[in-house]
PQR file of N, CA, C, O and H, with PARSE charges and radii, in Angstrom:
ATOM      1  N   UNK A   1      62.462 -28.321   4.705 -0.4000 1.5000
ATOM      2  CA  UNK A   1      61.330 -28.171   5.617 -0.0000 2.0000
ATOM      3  C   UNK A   1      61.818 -28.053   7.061  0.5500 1.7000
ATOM      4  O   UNK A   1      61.288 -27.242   7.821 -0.5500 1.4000
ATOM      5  N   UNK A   2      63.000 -28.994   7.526 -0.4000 1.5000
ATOM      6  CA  UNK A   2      63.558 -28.468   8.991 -0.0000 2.0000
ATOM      7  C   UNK A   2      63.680 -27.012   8.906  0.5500 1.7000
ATOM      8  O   UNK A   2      63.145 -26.344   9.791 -0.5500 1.4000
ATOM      9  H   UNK A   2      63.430 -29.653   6.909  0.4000 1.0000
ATOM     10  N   UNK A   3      64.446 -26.312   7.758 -0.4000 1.5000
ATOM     11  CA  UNK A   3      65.141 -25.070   8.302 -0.0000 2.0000
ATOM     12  C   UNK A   3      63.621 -24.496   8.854  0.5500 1.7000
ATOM     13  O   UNK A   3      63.240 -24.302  10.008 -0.5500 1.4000
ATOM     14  H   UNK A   3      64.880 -26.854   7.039  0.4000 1.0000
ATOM     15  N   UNK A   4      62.938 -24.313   7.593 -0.4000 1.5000
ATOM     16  CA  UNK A   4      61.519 -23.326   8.338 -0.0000 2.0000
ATOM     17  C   UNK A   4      60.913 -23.383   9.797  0.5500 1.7000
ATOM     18  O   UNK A   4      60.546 -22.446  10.506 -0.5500 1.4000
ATOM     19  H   UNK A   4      63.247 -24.471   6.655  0.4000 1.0000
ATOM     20  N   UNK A   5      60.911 -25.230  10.138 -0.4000 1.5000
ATOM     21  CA  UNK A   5      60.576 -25.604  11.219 -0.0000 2.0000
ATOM     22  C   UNK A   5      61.771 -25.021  12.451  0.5500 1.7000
ATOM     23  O   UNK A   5      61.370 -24.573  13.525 -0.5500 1.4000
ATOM     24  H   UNK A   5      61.210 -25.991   9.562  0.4000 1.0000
ATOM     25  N   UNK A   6      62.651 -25.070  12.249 -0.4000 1.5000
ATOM     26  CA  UNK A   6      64.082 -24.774  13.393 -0.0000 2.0000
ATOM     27  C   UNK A   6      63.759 -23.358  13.489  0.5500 1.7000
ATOM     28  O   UNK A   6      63.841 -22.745  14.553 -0.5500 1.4000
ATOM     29  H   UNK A   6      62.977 -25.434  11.376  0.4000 1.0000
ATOM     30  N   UNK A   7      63.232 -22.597  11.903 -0.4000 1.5000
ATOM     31  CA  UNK A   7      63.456 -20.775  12.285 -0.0000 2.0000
ATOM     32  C   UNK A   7      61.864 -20.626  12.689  0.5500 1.7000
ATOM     33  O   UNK A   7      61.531 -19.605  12.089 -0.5500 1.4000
ATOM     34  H   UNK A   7      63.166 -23.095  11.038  0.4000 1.0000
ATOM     35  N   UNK A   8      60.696 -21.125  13.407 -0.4000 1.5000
ATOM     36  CA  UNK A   8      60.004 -20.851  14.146 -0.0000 2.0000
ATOM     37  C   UNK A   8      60.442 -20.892  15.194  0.5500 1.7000
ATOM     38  O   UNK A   8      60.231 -19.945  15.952 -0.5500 1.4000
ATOM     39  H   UNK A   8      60.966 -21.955  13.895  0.4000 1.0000
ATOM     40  N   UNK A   9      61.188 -21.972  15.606 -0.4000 1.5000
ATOM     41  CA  UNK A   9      61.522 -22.728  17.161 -0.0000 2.0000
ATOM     42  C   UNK A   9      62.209 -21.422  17.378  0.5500 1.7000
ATOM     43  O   UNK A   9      61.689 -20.553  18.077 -0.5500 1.4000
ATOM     44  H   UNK A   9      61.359 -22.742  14.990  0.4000 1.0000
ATOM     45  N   UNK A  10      63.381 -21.260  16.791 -0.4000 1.5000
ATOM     46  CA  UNK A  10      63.895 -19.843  17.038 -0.0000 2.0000
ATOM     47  C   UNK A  10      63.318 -18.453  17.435  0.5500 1.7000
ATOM     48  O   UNK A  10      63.714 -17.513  18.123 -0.5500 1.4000
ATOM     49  H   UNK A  10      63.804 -21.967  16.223  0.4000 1.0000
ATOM     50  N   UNK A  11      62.147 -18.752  16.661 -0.4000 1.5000
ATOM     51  CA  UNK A  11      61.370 -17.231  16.675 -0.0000 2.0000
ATOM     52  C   UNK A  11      60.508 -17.380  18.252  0.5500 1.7000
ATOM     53  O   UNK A  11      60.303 -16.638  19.213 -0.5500 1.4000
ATOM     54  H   UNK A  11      61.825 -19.517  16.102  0.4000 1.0000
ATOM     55  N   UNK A  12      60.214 -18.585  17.920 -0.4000 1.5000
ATOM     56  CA  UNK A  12      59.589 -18.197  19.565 -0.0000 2.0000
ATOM     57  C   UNK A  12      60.521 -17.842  20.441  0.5500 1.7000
ATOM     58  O   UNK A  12      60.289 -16.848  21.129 -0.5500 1.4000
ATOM     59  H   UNK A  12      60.380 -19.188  17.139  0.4000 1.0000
ATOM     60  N   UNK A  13      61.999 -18.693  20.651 -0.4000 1.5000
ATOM     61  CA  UNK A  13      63.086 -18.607  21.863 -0.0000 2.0000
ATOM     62  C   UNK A  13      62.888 -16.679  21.959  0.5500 1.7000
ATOM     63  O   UNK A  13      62.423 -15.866  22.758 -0.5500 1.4000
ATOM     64  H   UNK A  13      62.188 -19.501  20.093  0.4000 1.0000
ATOM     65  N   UNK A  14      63.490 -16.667  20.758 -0.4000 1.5000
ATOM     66  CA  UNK A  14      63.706 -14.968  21.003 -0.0000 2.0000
ATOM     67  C   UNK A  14      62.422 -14.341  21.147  0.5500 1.7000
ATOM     68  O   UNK A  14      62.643 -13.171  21.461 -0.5500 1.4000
ATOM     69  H   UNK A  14      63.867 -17.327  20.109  0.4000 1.0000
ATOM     70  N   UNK A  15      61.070 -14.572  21.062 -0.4000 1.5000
ATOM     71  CA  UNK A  15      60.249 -13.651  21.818 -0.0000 2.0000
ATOM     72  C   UNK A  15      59.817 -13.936  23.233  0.5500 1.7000
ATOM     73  O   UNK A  15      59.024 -13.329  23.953 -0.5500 1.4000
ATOM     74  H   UNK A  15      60.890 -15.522  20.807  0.4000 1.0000
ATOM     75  N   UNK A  16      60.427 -14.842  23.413 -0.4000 1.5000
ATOM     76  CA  UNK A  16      59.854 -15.020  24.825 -0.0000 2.0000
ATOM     77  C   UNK A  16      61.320 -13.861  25.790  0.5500 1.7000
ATOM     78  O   UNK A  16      61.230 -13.254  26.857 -0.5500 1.4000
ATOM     79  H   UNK A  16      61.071 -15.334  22.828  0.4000 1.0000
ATOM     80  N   UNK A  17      62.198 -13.947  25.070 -0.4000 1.5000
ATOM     81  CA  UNK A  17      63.132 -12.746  25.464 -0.0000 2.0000
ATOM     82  C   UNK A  17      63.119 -11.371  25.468  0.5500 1.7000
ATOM     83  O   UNK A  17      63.814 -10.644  26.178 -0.5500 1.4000
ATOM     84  H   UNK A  17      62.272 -14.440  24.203  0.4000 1.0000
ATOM     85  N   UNK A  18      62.056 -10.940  24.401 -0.4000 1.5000
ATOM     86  CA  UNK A  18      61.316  -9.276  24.454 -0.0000 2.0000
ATOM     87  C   UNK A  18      60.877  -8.810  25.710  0.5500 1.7000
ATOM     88  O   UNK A  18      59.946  -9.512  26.103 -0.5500 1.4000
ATOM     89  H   UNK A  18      61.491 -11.530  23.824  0.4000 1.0000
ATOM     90  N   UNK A  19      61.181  -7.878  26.528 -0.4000 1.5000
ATOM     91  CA  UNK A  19      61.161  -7.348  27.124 -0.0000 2.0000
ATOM     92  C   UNK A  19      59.892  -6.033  26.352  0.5500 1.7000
ATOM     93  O   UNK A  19      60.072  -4.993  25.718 -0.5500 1.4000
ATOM     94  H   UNK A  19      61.938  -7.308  26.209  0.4000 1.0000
ATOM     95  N   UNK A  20      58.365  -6.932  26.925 -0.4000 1.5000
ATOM     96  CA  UNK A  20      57.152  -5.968  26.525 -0.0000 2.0000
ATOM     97  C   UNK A  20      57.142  -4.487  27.469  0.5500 1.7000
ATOM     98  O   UNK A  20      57.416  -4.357  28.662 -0.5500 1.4000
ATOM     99  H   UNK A  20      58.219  -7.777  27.439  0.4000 1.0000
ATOM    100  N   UNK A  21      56.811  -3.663  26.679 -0.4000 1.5000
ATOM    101  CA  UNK A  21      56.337  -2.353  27.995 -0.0000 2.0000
ATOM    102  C   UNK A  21      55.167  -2.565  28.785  0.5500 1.7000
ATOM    103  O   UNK A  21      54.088  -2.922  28.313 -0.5500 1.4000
ATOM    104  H   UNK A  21      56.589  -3.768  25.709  0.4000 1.0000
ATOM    105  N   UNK A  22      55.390  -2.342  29.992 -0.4000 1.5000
ATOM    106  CA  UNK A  22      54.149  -2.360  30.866 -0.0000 2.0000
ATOM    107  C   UNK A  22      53.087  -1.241  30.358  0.5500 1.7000
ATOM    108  O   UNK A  22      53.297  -0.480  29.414 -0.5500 1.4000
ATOM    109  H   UNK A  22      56.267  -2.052  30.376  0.4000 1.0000
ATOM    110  N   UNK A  23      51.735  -1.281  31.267 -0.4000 1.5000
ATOM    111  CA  UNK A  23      50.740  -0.431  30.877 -0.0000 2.0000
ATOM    112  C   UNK A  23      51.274   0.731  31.002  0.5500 1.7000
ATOM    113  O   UNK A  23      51.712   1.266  29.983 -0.5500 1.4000
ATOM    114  H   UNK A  23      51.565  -1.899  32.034  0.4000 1.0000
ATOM    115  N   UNK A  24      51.377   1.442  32.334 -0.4000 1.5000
ATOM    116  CA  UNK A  24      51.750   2.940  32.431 -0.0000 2.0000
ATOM    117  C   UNK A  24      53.262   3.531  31.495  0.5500 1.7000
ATOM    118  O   UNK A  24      53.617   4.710  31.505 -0.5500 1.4000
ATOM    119  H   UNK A  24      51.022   1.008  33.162  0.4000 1.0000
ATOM    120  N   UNK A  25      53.929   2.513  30.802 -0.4000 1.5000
ATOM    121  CA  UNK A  25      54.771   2.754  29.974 -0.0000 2.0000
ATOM    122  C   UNK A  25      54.225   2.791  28.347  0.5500 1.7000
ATOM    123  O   UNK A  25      54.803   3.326  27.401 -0.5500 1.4000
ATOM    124  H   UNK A  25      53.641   1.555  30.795  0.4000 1.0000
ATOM    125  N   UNK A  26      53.384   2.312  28.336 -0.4000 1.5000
ATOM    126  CA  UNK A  26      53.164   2.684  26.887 -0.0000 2.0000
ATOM    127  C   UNK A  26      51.896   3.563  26.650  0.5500 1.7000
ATOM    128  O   UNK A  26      51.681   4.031  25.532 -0.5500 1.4000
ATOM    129  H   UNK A  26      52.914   1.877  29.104  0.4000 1.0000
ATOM    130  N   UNK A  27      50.929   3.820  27.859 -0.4000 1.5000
ATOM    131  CA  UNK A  27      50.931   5.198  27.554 -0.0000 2.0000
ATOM    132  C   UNK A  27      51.423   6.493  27.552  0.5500 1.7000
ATOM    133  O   UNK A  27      50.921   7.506  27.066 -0.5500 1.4000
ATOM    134  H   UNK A  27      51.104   3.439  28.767  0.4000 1.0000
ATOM    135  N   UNK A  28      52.617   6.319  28.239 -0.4000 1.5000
ATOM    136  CA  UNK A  28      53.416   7.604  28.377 -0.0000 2.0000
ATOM    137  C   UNK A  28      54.203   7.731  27.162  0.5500 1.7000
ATOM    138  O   UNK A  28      54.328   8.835  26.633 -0.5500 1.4000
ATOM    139  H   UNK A  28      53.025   5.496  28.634  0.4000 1.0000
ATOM    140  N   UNK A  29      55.006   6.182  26.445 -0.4000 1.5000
ATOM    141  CA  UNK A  29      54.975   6.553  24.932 -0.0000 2.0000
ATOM    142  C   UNK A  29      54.170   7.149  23.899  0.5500 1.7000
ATOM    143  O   UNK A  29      54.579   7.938  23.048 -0.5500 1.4000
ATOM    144  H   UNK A  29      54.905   5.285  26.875  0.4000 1.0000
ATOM    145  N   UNK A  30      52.856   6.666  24.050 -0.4000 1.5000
ATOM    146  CA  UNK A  30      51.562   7.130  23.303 -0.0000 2.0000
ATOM    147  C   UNK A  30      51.396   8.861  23.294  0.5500 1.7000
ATOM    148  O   UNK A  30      51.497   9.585  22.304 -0.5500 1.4000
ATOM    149  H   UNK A  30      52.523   6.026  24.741  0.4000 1.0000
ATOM    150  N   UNK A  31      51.167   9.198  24.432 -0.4000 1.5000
ATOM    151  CA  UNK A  31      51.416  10.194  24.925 -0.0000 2.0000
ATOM    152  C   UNK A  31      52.476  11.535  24.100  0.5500 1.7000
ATOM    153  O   UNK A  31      52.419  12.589  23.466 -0.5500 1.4000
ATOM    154  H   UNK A  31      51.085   8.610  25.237  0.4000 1.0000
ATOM    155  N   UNK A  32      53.503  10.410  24.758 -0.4000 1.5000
ATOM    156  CA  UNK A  32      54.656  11.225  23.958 -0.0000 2.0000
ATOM    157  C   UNK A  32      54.903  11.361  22.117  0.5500 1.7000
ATOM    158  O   UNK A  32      55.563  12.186  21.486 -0.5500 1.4000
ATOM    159  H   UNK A  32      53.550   9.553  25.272  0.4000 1.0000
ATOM    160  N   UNK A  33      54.148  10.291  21.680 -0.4000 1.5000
ATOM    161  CA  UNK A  33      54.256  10.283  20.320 -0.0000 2.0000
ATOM    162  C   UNK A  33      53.298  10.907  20.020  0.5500 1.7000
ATOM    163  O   UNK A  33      53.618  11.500  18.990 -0.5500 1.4000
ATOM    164  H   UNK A  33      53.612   9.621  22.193  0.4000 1.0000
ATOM    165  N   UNK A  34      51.836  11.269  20.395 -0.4000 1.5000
ATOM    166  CA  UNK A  34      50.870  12.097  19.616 -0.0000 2.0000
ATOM    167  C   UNK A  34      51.093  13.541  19.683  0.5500 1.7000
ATOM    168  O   UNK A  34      50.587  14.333  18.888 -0.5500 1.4000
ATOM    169  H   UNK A  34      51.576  10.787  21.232  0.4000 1.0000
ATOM    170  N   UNK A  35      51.980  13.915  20.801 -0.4000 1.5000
ATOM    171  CA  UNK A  35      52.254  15.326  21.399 -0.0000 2.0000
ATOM    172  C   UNK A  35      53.399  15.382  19.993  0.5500 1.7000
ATOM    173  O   UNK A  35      53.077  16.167  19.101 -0.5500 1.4000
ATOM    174  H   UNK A  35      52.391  13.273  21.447  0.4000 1.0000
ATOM    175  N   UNK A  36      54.553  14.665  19.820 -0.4000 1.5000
ATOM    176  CA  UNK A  36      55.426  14.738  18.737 -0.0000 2.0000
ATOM    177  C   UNK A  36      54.530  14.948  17.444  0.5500 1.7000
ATOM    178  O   UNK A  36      54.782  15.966  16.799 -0.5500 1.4000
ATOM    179  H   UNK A  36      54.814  14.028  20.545  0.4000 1.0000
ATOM    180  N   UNK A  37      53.787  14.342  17.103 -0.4000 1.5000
ATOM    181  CA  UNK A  37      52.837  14.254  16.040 -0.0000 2.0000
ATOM    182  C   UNK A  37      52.625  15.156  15.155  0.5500 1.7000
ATOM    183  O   UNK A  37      52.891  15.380  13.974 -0.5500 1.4000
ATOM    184  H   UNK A  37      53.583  13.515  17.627  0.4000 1.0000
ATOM    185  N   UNK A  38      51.611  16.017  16.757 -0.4000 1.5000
ATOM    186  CA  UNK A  38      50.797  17.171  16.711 -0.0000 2.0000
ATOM    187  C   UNK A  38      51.860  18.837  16.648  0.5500 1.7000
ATOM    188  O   UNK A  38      51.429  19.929  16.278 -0.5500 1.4000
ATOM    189  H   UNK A  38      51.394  15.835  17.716  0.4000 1.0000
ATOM    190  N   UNK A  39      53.261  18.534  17.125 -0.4000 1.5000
ATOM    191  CA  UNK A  39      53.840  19.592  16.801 -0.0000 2.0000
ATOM    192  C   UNK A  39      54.246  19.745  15.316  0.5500 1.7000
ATOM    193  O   UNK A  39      54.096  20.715  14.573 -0.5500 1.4000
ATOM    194  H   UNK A  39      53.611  17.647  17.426  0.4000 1.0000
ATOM    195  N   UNK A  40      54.898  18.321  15.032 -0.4000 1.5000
ATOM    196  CA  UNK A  40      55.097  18.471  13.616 -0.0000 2.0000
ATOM    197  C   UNK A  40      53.974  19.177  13.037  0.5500 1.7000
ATOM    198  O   UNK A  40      54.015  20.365  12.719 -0.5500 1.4000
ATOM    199  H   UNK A  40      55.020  17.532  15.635  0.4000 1.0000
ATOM    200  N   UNK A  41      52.733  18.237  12.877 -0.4000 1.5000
ATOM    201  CA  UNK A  41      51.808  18.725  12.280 -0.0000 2.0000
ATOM    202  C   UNK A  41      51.470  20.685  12.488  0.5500 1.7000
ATOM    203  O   UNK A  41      51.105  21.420  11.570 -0.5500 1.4000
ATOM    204  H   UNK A  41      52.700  17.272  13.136  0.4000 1.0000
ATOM    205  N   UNK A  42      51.647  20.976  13.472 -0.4000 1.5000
ATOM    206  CA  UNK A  42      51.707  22.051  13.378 -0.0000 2.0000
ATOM    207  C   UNK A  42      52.562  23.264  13.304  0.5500 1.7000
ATOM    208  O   UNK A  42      52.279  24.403  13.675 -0.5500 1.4000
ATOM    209  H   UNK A  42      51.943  20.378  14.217  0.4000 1.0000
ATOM    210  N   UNK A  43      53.778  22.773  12.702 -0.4000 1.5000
ATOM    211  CA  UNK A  43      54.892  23.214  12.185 -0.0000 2.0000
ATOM    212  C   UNK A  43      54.701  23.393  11.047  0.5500 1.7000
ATOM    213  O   UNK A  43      54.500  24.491  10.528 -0.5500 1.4000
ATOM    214  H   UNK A  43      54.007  21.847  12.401  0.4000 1.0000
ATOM    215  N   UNK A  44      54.742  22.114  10.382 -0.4000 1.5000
ATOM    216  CA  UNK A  44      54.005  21.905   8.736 -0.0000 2.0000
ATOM    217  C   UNK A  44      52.986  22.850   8.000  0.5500 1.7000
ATOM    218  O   UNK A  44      53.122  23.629   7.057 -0.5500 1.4000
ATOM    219  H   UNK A  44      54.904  21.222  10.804  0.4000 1.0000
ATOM    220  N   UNK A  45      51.941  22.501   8.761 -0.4000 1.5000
ATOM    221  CA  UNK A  45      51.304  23.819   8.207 -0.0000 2.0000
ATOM    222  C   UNK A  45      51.086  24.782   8.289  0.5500 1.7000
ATOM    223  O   UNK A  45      50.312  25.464   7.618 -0.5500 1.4000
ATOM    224  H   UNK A  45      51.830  21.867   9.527  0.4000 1.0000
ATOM    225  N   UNK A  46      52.100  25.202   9.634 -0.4000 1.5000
ATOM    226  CA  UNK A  46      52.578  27.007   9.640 -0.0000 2.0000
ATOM    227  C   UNK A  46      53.365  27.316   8.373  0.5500 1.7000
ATOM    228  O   UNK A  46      53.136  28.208   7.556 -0.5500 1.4000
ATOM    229  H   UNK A  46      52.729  24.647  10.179  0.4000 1.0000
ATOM    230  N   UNK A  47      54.441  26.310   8.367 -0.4000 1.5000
ATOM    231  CA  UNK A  47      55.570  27.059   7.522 -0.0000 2.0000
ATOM    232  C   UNK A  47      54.718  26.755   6.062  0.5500 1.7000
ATOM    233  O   UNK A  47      54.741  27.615   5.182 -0.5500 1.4000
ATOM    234  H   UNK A  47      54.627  25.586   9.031  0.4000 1.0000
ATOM    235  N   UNK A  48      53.974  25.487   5.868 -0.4000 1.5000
ATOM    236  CA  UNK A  48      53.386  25.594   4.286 -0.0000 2.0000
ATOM    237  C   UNK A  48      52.279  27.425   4.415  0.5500 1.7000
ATOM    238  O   UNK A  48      52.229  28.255   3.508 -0.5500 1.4000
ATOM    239  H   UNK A  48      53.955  24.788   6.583  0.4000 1.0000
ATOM    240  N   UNK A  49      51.860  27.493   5.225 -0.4000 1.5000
ATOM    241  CA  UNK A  49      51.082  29.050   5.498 -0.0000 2.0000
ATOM    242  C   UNK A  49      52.055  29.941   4.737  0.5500 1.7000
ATOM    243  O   UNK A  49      51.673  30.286   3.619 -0.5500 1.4000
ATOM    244  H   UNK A  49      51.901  26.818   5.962  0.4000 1.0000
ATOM    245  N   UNK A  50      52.836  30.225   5.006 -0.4000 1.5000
ATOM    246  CA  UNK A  50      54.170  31.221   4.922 -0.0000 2.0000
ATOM    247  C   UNK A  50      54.423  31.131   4.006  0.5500 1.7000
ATOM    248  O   UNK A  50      54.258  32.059   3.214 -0.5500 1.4000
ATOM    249  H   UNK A  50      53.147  29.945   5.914  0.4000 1.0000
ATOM    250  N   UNK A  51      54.929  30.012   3.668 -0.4000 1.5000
ATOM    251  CA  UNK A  51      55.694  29.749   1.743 -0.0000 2.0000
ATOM    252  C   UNK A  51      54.185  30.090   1.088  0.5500 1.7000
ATOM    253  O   UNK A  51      54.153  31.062   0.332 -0.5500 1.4000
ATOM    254  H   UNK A  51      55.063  29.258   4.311  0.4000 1.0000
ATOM    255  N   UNK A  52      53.252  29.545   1.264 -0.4000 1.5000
ATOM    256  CA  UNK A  52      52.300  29.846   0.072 -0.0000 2.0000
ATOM    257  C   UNK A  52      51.479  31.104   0.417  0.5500 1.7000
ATOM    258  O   UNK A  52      50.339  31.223  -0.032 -0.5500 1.4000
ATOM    259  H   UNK A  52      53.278  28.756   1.877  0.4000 1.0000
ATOM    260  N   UNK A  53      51.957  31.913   1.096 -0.4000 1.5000
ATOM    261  CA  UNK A  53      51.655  33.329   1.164 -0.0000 2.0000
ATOM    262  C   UNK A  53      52.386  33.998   0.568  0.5500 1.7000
ATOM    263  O   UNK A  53      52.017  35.013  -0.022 -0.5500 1.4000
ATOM    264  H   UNK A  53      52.883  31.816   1.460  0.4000 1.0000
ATOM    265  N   UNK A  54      53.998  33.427   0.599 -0.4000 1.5000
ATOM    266  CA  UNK A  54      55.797  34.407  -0.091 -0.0000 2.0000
ATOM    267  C   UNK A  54      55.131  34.285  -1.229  0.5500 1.7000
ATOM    268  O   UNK A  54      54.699  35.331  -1.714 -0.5500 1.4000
ATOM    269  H   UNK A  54      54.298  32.602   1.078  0.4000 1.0000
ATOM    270  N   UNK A  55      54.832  32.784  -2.069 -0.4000 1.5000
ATOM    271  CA  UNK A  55      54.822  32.526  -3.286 -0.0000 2.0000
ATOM    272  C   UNK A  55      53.020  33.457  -3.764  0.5500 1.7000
ATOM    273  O   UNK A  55      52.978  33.575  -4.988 -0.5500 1.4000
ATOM    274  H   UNK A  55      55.183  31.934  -1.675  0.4000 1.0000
ATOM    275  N   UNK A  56      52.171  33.842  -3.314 -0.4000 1.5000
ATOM    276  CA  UNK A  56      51.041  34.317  -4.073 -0.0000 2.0000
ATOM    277  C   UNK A  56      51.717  35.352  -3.891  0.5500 1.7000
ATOM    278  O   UNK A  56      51.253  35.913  -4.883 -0.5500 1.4000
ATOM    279  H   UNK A  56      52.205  33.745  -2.320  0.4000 1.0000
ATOM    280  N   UNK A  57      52.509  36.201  -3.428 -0.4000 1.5000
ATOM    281  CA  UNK A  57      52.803  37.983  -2.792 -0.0000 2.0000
ATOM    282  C   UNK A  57      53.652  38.021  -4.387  0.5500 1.7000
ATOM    283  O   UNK A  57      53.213  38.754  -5.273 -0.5500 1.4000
ATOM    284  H   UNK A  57      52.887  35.745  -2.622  0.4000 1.0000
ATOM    285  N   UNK A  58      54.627  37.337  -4.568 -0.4000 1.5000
ATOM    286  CA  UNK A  58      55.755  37.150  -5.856 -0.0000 2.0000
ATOM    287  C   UNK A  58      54.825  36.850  -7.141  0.5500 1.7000
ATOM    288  O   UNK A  58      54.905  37.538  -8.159 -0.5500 1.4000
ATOM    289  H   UNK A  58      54.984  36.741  -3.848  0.4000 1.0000
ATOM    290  N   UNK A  59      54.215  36.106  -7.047 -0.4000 1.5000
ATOM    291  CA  UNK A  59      53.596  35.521  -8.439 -0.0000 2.0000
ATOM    292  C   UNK A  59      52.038  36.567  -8.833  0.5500 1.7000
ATOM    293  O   UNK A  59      51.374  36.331  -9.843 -0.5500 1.4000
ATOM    294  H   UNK A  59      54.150  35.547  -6.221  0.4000 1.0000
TER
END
């Protein structure tokens, strides 16, 4: 029962050491991750466009 109790005590030490992002930093992550997102996403279903156009033209 100590260890569990010692590996909270621990868990707090080390979050009080996280270094959180400020506001204008995590929307500029946000930002940056939906823009990443949205290209994939629209990569994806260009190139699925293409392959399943090759594959009805062949079949």
């Amino acid at each position: 029962m100590k260890a569990v109790a010692r590996f909270f005590v621990n868990v707090k030490k080390e979050m009080k050491k996280v270094r959180w992002p400020k506001k204008k930093e995590m929307i500029k992550f946000s930002i940056a991750t939906i823009a990443i997102v949205c290209f994939f996403m629209a990569f994806f279903s260009l190139s699925d466009g293409i392959i399943s156009g090759i594959v009805k033209v062949f079949s």
